[in-house]
C-alpha positions in Angstrom: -4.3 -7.0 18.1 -3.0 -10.2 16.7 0.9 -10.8 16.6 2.3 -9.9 13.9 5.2 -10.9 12.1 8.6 -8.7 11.9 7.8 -8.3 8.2 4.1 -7.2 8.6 5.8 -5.0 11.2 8.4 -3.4 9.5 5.4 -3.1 6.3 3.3 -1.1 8.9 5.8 1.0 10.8 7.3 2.3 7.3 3.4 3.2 6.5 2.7 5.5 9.5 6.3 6.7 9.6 5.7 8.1 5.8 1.9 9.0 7.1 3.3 11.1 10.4 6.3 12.8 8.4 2.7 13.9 5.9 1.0 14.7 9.3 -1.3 11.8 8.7 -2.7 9.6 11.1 -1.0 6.1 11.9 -2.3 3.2 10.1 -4.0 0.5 12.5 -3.5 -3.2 11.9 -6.2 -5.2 11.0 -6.6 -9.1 11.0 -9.6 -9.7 8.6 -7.4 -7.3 5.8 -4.4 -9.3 6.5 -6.1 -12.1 5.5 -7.5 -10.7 2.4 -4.0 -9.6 1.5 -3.0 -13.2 1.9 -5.2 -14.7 0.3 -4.6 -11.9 -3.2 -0.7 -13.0 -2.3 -1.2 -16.9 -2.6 -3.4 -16.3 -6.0 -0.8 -13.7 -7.6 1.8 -16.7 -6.3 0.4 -19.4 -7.6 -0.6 -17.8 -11.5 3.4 -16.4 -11.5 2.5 -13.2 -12.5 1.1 -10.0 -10.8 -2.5 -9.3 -11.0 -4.9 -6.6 -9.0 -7.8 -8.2 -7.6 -11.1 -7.2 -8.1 -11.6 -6.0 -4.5 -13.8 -3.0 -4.6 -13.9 -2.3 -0.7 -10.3 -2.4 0.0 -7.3 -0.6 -1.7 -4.5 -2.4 -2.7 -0.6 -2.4 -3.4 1.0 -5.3 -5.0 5.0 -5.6 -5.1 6.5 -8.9 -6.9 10.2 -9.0 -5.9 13.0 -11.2 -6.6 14.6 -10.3 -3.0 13.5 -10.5 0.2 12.5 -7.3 1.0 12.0 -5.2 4.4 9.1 -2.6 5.6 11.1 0.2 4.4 12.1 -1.3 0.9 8.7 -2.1 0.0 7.3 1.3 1.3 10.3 2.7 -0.6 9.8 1.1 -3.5 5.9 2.1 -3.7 7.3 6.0 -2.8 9.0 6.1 -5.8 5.7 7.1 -7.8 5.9 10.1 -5.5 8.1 12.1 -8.3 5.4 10.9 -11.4 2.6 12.8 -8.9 1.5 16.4 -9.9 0.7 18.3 -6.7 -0.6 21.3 -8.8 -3.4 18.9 -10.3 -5.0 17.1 -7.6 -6.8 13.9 -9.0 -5.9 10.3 -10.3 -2.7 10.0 -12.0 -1.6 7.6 -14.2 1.4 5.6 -12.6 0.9 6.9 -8.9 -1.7 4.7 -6.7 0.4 3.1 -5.0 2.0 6.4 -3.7 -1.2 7.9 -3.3 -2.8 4.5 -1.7 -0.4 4.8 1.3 -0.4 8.5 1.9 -4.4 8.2 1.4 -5.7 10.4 4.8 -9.1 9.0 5.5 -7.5 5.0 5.1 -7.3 4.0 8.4 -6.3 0.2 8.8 -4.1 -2.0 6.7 -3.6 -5.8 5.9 -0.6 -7.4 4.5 1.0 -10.5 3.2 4.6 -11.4 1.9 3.9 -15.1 0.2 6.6 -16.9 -1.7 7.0 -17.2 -5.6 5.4 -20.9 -6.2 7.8 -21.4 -9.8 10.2 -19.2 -9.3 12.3 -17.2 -6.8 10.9 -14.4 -4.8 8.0 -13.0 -3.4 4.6 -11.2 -3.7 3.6 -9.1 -1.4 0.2 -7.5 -0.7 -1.0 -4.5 1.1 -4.8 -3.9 1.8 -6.0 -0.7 3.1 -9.7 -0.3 4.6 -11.2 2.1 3.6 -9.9 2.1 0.1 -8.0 5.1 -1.4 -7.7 6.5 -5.1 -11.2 7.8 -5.1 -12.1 9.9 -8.0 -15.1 11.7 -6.7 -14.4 15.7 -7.6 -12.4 17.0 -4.2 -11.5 13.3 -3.1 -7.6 13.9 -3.7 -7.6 17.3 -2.6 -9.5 16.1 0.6 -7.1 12.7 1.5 -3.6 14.2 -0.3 -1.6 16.2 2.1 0.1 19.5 -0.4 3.3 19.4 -1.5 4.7 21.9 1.4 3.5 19.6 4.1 6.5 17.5 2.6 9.5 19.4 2.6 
């Protein structure tokens, strides 16, 4: 496993913390996504404004941040969504993939990159998770989404 840096740390023990406390699997690190997340990052910094790639293998959560954010503020952030989600109707919600993305059961590694703003202050940070979440095939969400009791 390559070293990784204490924000890709604190990015990936925030995931599987929020993934065990869902009685999900843990996350495993992977290089080649990390780059891929970098690489998003440096684009999204470079253009000043946020943008999903067109990536079709890997999932992906994009924060833009004026502050230099930790693991659990970005995973926090991204959990927020979590209250839009409607447990009772188990499919793609508008306003929620980012929750959904992280929590996503059969997702098993994950990337990421924290690049700075080129024109202005901040960051962009990426996540990339292999294989992707969010799919929309009847049963997928029922399938990857722990219920709503596993949560309380």
């Amino acid at each position: 496993m390559a070293d990784l840096d204490d924000f890709q740390q604190s990015v990936v023990d925030a995931h599987n913390k929020l993934r065990s406390e869902r009685g999900l699997p843990n996350l495993a690190w992977a290089e080649d996504i990390s780059t891929s997340a970098s690489n998003w990052a440096q684009n999204i910094s470079e253009k000043g404004y946020l943008q999903n790639s067109d990536n079709q293998v890997l999932g992906e959560n994009i924060l833009m941040t004026t502050e230099d954010v930790n693991g659990d503020e970005v995973v926090s952030r991204w959990l927020q969504e979590e209250k839009l989600f409607d447990y009772d109707n188990m499919r793609w919600q508008r306003g929620t993939s980012r929750f959904t993305q992280m929590i996503w059961r059969s997702s098993t590694e994950i990337g990421v990159a924290k690049v700075p703003l080129r024109n202005k202050k901040g960051f962009v940070i990426v996540a990339n998770y292999r294989p992707r979440g969010n799919g929309n095939r009847p049963g997928e969400y029922q399938k990857n989404i722990p219920s709503k009791n596993n949560n309380e």
